[in-house]
Biopython code that builds the backbone (N, CA, C, O; Angstrom):
import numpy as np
from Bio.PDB.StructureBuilder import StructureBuilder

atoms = [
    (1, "UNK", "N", (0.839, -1.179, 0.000)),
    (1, "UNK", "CA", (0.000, 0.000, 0.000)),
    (1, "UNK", "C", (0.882, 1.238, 0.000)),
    (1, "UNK", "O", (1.669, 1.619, 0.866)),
    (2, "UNK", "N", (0.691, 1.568, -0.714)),
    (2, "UNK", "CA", (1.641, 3.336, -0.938)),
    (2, "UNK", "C", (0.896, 4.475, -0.793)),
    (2, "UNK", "O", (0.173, 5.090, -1.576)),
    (3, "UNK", "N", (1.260, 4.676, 0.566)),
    (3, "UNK", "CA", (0.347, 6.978, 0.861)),
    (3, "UNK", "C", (0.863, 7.971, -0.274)),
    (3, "UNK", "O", (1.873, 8.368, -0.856)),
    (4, "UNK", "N", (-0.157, 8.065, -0.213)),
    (4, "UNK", "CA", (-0.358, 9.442, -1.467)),
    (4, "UNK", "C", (0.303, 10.558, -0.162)),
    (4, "UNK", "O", (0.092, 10.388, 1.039)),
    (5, "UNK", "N", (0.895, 11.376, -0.591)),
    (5, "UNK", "CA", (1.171, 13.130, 0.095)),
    (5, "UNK", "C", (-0.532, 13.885, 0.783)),
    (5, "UNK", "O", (-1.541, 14.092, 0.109)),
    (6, "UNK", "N", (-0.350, 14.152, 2.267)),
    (6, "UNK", "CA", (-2.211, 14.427, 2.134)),
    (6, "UNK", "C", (-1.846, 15.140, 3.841)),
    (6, "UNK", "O", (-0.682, 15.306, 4.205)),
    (7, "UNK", "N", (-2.677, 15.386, 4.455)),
    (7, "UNK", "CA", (-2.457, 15.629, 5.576)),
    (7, "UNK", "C", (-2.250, 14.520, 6.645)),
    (7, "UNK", "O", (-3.090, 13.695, 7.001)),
    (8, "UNK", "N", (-0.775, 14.676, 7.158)),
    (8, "UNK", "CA", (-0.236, 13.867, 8.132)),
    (8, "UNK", "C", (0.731, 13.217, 7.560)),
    (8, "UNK", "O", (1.411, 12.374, 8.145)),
    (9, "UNK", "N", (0.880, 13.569, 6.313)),
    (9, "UNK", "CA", (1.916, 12.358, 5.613)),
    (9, "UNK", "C", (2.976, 13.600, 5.000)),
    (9, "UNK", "O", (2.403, 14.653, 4.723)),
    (10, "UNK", "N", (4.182, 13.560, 4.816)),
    (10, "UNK", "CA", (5.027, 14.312, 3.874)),
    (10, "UNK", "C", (6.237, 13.602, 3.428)),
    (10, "UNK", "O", (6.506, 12.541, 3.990)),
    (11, "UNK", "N", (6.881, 13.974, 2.642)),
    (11, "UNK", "CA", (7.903, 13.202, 1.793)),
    (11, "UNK", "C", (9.107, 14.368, 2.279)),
    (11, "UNK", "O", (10.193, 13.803, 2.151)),
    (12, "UNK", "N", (9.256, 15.419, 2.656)),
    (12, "UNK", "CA", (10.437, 16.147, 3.085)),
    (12, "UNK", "C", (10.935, 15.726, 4.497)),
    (12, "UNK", "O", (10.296, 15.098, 5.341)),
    (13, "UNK", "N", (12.401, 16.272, 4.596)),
    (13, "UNK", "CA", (12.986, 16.231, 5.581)),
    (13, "UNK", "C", (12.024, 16.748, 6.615)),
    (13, "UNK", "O", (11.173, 17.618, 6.430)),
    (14, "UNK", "N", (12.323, 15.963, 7.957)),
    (14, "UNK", "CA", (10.742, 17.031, 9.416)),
    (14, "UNK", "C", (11.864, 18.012, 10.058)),
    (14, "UNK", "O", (11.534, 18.463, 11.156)),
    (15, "UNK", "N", (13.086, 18.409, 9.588)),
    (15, "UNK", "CA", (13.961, 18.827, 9.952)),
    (15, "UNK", "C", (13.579, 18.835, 11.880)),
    (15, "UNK", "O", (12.728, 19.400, 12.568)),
    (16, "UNK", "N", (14.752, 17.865, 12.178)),
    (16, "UNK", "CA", (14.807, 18.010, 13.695)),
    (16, "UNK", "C", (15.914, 18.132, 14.197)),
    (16, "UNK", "O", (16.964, 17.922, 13.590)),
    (17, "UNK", "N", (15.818, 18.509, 15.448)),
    (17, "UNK", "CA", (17.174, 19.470, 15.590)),
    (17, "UNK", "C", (18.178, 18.766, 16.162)),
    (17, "UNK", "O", (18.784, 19.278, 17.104)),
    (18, "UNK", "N", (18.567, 17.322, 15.638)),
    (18, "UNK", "CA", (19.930, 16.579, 15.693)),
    (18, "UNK", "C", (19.471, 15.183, 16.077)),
    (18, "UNK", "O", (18.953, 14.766, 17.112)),
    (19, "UNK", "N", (19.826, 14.557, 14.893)),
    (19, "UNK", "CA", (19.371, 12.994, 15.028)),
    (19, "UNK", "C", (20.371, 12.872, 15.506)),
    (19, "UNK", "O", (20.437, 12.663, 16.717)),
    (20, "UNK", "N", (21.457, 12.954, 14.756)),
    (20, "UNK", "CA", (23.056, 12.611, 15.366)),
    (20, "UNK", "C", (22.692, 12.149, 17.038)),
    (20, "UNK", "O", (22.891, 11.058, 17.572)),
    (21, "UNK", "N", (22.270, 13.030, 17.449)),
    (21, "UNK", "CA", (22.498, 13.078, 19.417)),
    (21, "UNK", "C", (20.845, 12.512, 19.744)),
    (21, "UNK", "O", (20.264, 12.440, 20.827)),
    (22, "UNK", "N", (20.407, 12.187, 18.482)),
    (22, "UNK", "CA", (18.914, 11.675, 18.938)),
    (22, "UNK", "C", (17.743, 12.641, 19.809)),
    (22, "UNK", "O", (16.932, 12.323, 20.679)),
    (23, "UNK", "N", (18.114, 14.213, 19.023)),
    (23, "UNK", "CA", (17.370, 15.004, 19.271)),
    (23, "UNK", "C", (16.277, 15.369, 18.084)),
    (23, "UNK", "O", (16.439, 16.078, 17.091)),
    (24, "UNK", "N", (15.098, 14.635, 18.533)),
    (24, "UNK", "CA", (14.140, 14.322, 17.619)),
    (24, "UNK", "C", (12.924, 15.705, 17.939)),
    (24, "UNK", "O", (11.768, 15.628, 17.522)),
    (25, "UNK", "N", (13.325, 16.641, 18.553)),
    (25, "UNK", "CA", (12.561, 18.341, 18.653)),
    (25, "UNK", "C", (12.453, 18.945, 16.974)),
    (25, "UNK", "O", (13.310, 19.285, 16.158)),
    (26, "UNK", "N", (11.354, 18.896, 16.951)),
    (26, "UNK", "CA", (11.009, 20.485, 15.613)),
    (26, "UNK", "C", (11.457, 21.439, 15.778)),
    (26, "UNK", "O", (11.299, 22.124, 16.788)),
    (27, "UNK", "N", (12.339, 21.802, 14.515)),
    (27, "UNK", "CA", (13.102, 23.181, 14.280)),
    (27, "UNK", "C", (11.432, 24.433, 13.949)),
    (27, "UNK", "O", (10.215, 24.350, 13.781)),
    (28, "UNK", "N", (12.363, 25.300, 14.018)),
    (28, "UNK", "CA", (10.822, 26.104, 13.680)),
    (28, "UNK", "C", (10.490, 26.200, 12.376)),
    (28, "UNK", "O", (9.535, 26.941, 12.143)),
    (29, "UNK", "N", (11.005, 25.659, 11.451)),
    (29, "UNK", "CA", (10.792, 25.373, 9.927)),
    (29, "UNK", "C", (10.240, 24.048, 9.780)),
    (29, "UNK", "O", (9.758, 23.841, 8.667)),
    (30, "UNK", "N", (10.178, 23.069, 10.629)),
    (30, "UNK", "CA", (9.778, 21.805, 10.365)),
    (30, "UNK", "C", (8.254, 22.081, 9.555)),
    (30, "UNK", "O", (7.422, 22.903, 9.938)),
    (31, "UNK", "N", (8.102, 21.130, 8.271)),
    (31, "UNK", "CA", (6.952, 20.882, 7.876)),
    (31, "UNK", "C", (5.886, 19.837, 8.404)),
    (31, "UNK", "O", (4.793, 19.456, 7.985)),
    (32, "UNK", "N", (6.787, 19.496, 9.662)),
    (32, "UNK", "CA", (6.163, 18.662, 10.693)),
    (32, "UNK", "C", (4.771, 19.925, 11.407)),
    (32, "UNK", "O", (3.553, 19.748, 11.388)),
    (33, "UNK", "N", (5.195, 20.584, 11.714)),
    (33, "UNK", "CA", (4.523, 21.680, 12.377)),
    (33, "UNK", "C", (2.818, 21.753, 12.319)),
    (33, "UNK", "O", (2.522, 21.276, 11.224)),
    (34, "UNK", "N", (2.038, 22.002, 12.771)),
    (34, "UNK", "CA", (0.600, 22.161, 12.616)),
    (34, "UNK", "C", (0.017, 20.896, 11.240)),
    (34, "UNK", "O", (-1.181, 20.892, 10.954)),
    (35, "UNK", "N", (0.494, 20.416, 10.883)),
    (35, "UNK", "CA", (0.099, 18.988, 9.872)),
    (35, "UNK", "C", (-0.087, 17.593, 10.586)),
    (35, "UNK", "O", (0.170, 16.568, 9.955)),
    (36, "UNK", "N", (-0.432, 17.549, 11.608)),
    (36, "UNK", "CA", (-0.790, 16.409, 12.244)),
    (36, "UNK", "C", (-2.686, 15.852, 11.720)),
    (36, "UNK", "O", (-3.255, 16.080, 10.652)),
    (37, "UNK", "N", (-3.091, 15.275, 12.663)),
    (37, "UNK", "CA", (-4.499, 15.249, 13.033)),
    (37, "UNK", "C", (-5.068, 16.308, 13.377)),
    (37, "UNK", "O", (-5.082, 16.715, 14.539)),
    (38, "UNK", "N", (-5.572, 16.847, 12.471)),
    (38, "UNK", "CA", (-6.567, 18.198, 12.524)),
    (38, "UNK", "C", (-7.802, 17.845, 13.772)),
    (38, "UNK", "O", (-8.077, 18.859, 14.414)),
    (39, "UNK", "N", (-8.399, 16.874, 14.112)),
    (39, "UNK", "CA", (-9.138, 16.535, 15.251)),
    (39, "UNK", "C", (-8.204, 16.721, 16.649)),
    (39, "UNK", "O", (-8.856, 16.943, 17.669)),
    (40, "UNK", "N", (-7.283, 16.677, 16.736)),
    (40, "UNK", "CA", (-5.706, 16.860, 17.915)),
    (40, "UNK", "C", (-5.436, 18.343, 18.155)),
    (40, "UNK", "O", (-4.973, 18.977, 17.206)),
    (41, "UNK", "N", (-5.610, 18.818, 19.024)),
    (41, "UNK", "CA", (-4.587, 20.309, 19.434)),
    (41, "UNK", "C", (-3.633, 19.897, 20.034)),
    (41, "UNK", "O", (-3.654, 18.969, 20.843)),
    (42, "UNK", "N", (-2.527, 20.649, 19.649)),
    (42, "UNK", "CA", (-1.494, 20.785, 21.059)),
    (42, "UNK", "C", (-1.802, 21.821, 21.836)),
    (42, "UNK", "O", (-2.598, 22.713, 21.544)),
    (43, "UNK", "N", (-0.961, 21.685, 23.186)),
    (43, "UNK", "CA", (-0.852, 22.634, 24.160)),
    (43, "UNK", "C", (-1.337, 23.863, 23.803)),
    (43, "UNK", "O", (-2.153, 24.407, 24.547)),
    (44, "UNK", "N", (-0.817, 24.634, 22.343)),
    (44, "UNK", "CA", (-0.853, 25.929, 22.154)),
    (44, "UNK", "C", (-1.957, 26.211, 21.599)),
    (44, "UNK", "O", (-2.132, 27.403, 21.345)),
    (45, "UNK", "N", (-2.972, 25.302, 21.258)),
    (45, "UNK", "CA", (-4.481, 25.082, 20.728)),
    (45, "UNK", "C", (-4.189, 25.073, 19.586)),
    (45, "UNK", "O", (-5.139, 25.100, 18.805)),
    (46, "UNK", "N", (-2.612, 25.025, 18.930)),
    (46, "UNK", "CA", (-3.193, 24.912, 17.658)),
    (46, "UNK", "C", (-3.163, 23.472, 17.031)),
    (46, "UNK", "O", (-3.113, 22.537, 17.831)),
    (47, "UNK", "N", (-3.188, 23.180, 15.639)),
    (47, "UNK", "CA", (-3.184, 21.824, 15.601)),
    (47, "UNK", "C", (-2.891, 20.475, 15.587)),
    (47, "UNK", "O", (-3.568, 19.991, 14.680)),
    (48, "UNK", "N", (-2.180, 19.552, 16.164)),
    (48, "UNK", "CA", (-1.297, 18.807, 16.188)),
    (48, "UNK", "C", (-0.305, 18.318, 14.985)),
    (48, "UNK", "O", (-0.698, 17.933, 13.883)),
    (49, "UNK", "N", (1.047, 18.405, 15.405)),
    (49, "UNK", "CA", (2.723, 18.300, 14.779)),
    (49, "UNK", "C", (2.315, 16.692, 14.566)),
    (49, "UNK", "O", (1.884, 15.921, 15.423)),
    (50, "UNK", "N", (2.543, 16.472, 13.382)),
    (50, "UNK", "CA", (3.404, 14.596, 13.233)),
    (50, "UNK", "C", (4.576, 14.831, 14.109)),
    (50, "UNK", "O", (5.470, 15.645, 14.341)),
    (51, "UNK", "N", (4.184, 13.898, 14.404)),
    (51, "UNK", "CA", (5.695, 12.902, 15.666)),
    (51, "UNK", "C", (5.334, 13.182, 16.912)),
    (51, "UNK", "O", (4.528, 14.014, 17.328)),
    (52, "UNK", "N", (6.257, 12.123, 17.685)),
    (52, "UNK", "CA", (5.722, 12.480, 19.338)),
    (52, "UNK", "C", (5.935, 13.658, 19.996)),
    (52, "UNK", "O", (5.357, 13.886, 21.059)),
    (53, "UNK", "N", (6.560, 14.300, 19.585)),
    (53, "UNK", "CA", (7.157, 15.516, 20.499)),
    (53, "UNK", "C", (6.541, 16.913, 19.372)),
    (53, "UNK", "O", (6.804, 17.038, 18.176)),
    (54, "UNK", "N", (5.624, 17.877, 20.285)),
    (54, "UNK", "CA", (5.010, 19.024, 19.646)),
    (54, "UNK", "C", (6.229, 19.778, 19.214)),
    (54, "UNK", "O", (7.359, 19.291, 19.256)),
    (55, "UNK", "N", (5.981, 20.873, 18.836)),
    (55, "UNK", "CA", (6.716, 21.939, 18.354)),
    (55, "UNK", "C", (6.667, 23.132, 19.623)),
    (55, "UNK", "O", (5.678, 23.843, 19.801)),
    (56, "UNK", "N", (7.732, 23.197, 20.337)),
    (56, "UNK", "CA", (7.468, 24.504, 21.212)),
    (56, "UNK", "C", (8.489, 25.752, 20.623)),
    (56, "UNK", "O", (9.631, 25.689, 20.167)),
    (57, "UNK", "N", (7.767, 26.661, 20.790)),
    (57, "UNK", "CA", (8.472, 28.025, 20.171)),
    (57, "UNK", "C", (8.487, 28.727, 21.713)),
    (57, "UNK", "O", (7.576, 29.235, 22.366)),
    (58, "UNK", "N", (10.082, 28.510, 22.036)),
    (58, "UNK", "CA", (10.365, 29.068, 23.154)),
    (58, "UNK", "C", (10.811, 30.851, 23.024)),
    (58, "UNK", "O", (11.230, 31.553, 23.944)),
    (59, "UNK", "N", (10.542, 31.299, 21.465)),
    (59, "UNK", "CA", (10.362, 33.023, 21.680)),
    (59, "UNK", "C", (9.220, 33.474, 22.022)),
    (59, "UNK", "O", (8.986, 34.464, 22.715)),
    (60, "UNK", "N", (8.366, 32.626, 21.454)),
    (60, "UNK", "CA", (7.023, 33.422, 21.881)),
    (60, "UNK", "C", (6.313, 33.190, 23.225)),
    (60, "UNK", "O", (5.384, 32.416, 23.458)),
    (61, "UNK", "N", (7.067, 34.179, 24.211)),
    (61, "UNK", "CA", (6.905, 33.750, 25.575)),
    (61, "UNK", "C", (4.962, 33.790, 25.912)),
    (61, "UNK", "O", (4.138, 32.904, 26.140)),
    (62, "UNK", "N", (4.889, 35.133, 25.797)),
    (62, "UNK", "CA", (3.242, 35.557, 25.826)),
    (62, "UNK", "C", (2.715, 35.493, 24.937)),
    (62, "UNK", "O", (3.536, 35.618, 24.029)),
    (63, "UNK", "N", (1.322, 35.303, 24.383)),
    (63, "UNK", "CA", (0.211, 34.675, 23.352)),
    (63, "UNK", "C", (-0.026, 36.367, 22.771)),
    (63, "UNK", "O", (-0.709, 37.091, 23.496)),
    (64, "UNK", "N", (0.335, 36.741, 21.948)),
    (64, "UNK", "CA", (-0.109, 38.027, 21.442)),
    (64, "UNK", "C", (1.009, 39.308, 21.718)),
    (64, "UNK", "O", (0.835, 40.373, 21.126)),
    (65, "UNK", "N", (2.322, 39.104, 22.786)),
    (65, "UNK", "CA", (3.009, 39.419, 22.391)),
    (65, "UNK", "C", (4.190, 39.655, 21.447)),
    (65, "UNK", "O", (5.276, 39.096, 21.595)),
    (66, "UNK", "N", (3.969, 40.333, 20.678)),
    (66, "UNK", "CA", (4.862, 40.454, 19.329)),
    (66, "UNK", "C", (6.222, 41.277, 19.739)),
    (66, "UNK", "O", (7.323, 41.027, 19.248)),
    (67, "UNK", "N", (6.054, 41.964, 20.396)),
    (67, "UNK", "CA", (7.128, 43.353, 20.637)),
    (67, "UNK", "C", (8.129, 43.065, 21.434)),
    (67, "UNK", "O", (9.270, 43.527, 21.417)),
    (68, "UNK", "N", (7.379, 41.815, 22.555)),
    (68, "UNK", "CA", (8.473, 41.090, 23.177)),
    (68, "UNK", "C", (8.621, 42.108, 24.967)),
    (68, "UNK", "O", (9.444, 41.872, 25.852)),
    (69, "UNK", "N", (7.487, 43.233, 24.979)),
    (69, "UNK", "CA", (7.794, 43.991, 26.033)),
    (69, "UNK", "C", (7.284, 43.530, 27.101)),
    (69, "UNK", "O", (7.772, 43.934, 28.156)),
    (70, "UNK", "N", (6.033, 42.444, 27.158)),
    (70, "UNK", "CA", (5.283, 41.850, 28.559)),
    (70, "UNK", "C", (3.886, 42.156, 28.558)),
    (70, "UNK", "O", (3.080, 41.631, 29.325)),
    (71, "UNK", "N", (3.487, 43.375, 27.317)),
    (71, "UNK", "CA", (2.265, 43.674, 27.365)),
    (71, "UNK", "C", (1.820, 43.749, 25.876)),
    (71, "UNK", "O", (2.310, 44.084, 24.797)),
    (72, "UNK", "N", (0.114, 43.055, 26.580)),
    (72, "UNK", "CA", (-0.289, 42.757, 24.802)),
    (72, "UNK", "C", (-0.807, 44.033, 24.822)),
    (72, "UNK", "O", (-1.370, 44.407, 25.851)),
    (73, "UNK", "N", (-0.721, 44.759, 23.887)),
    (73, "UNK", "CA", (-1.792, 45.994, 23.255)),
    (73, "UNK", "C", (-1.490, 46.175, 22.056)),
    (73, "UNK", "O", (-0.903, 45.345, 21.363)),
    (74, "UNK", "N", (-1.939, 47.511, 21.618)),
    (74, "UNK", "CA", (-1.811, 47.898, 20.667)),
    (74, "UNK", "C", (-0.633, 48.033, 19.702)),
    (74, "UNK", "O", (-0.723, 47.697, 18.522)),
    (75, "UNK", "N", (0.592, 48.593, 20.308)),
    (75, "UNK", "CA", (1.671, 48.407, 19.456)),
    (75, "UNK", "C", (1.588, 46.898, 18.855)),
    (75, "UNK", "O", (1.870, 46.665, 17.679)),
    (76, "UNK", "N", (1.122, 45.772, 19.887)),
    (76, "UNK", "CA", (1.707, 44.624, 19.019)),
    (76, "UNK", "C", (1.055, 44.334, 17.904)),
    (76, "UNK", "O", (1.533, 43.508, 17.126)),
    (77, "UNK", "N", (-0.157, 44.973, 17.639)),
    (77, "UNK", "CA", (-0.791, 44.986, 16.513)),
    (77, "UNK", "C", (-0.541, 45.940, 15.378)),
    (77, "UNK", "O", (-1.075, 45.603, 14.321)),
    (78, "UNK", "N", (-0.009, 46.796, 15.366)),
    (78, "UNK", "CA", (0.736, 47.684, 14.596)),
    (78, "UNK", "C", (1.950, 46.808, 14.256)),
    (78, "UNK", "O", (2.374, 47.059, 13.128)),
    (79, "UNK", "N", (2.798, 45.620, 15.064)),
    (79, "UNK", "CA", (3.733, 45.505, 14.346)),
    (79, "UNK", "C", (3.151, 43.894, 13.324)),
    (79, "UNK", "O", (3.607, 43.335, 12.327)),
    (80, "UNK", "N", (2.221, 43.687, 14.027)),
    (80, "UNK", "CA", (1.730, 42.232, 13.376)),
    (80, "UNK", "C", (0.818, 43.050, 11.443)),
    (80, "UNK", "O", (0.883, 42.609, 10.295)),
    (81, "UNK", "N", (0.246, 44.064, 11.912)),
    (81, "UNK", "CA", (-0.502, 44.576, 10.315)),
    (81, "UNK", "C", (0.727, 44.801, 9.440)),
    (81, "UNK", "O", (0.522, 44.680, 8.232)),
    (82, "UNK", "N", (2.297, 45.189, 9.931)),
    (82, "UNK", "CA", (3.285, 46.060, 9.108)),
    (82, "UNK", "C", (3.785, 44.381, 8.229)),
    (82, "UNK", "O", (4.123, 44.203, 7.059)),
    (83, "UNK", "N", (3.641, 43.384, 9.372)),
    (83, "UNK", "CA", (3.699, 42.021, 9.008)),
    (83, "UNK", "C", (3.414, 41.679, 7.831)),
    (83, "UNK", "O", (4.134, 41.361, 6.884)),
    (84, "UNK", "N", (1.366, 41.837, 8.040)),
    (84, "UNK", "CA", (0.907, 41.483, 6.925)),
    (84, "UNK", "C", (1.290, 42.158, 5.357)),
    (84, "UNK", "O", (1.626, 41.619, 4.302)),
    (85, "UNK", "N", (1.014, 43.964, 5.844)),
    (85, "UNK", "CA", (0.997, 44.403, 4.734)),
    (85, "UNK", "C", (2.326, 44.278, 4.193)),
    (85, "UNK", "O", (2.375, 43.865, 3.035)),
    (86, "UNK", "N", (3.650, 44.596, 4.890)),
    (86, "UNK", "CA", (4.443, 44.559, 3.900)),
    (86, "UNK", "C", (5.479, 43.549, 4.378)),
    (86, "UNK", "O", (6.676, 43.793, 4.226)),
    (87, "UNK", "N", (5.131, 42.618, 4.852)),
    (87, "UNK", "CA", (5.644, 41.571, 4.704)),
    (87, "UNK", "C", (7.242, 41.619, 5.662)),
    (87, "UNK", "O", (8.272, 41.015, 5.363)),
    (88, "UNK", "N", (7.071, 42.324, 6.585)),
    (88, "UNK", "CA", (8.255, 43.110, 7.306)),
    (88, "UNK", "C", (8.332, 42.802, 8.755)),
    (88, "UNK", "O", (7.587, 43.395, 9.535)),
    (89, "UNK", "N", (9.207, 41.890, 9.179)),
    (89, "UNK", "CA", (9.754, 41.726, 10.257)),
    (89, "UNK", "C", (8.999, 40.183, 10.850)),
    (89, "UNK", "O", (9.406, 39.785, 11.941)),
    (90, "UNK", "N", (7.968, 39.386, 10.158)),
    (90, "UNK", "CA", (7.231, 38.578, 10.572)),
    (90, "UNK", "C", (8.105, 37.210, 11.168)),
    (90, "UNK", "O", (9.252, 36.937, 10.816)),
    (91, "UNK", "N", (7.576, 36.700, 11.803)),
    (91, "UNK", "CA", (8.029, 35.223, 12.219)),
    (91, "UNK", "C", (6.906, 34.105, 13.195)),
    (91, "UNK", "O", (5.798, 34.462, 13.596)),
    (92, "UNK", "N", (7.232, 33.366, 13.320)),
    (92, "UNK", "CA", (6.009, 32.301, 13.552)),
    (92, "UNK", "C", (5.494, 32.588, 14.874)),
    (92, "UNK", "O", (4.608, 31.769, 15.118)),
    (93, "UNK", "N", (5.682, 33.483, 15.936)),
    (93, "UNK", "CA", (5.026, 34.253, 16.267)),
    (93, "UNK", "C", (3.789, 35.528, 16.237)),
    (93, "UNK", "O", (3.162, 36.114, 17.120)),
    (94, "UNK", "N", (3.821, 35.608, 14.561)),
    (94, "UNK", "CA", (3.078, 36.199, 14.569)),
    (94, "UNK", "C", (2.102, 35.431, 13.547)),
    (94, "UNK", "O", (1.546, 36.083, 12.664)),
    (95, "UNK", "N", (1.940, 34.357, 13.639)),
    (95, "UNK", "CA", (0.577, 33.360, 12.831)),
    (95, "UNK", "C", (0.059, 33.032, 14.425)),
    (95, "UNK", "O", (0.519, 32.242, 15.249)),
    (96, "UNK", "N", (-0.953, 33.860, 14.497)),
    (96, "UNK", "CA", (-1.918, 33.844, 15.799)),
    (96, "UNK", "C", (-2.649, 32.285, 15.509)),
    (96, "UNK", "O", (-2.786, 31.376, 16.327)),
    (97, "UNK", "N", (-2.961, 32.307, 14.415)),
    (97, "UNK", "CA", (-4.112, 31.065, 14.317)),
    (97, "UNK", "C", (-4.104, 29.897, 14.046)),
    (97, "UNK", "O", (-5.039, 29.116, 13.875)),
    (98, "UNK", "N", (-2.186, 29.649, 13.965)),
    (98, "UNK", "CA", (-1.289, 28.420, 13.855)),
    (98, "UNK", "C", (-1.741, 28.012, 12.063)),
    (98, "UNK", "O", (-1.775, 26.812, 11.790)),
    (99, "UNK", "N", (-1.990, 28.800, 11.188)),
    (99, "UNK", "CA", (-2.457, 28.903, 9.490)),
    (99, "UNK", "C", (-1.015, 28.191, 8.879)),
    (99, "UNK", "O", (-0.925, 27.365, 7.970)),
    (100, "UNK", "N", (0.051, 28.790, 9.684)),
    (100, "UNK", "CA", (1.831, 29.280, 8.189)),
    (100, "UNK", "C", (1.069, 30.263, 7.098)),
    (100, "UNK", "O", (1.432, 30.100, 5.934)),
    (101, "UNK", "N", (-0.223, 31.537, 7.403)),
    (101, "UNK", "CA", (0.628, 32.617, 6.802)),
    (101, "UNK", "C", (0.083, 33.496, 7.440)),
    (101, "UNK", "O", (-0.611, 33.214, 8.416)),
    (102, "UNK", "N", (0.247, 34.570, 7.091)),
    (102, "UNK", "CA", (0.371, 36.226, 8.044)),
    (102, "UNK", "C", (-0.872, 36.494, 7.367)),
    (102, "UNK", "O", (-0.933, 35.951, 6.264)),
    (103, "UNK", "N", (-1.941, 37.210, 7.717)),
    (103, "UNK", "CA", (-2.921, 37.733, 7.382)),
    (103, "UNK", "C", (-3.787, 38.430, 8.288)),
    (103, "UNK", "O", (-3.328, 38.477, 9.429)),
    (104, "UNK", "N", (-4.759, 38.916, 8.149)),
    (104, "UNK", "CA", (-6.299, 39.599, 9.140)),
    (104, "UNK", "C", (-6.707, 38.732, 9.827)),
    (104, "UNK", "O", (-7.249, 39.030, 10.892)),
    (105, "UNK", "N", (-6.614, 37.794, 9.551)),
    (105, "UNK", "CA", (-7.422, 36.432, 10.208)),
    (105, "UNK", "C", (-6.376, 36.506, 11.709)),
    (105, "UNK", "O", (-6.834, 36.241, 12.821)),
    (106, "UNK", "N", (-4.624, 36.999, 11.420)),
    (106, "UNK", "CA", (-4.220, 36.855, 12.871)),
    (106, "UNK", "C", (-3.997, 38.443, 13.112)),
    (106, "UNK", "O", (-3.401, 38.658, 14.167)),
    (107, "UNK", "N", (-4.316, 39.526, 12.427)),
    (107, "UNK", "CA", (-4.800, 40.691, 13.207)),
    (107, "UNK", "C", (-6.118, 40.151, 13.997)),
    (107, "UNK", "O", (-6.124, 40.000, 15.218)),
    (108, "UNK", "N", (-7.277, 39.867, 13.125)),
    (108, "UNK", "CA", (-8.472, 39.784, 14.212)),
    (108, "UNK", "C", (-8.198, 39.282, 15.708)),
    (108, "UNK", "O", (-8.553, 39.875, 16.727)),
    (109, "UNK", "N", (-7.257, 37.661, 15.618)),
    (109, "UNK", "CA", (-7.210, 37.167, 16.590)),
    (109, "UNK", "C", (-6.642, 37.834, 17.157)),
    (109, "UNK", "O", (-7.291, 38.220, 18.129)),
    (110, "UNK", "N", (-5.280, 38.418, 17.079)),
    (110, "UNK", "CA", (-4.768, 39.149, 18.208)),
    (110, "UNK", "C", (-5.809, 40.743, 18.890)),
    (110, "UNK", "O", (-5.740, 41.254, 20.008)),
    (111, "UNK", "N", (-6.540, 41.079, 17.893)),
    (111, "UNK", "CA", (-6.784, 42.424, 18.607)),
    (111, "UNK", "C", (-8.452, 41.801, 19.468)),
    (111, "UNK", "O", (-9.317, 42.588, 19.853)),
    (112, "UNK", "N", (-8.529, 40.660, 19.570)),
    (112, "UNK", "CA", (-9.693, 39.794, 20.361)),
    (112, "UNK", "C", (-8.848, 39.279, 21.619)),
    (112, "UNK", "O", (-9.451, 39.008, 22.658)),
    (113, "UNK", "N", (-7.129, 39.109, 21.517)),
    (113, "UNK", "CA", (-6.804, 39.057, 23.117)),
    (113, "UNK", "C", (-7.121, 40.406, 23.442)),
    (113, "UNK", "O", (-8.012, 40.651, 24.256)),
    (114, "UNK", "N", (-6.321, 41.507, 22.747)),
    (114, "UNK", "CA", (-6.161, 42.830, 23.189)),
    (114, "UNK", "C", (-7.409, 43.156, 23.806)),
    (114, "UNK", "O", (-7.354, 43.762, 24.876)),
    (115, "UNK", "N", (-8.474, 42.876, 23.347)),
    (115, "UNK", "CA", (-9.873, 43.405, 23.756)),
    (115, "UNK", "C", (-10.147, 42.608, 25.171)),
    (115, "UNK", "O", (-10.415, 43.453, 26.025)),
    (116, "UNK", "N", (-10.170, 41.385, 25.674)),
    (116, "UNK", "CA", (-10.124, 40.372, 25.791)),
    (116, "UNK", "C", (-9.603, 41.157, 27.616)),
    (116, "UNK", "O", (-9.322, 40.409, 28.553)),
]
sb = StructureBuilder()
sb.init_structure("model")
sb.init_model(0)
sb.init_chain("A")
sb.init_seg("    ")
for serial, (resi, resn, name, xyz) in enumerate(atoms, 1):
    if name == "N":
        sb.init_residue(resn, " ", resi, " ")
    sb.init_atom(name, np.array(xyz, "f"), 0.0, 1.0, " ", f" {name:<3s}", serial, name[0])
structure = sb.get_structure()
């Protein structure tokens, strides 16, 4: 029986961060990332990683902090729109909705903590 490419399955490297030493952790590029079982969350609610071990993104300390200062507000949404629109300064911190891409969909979410 041969898997077709589909969700949960991939044919690329899951890049992990050292088989050598049998460190089987997701880099933050892994295409392992949010492609699991869409019925599965991890911890971070978003949707479950193939393989046993989730993906933790130890920059993004606070959920909606972007700026990195301790407080969610407004600036961090000014730097998450400069994100979207011009494509400037973004990183996987700022996909609020665990998607892989930058858009309104994670302005909305973030300015619903801000409100929140």
């Amino acid at each position: 029986m041969e898997l077709a490419p589909g969700n949960g399955i991939i044919y690329e490297n899951p890049d992990f961060i050292n088989v050598n030493t049998y460190d089987f952790n997701l880099t933050e590029n892994s295409p392992c990332i949010n492609n699991g079982n869409p019925n599965y969350l991890d911890l971070d609610g978003s949707i479950s990683d193939i393989g046993a071990k989730s993906f933790v993104n130890q920059n993004c300390q606070i959920n909606g902090d972007l700026n990195n200062d301790t407080i969610v507000n407004v600036l961090d949404a000014i730097d998450l729109v400069n994100c979207v629109l011009y494509n400037n300064g973004c990183n996987i911190c700022y996909d609020m909705n665990y998607d892989s891409d930058y858009n309104i969909l994670d302005i909305l979410n973030l300015i619903n903590i801000i409100i929140d």
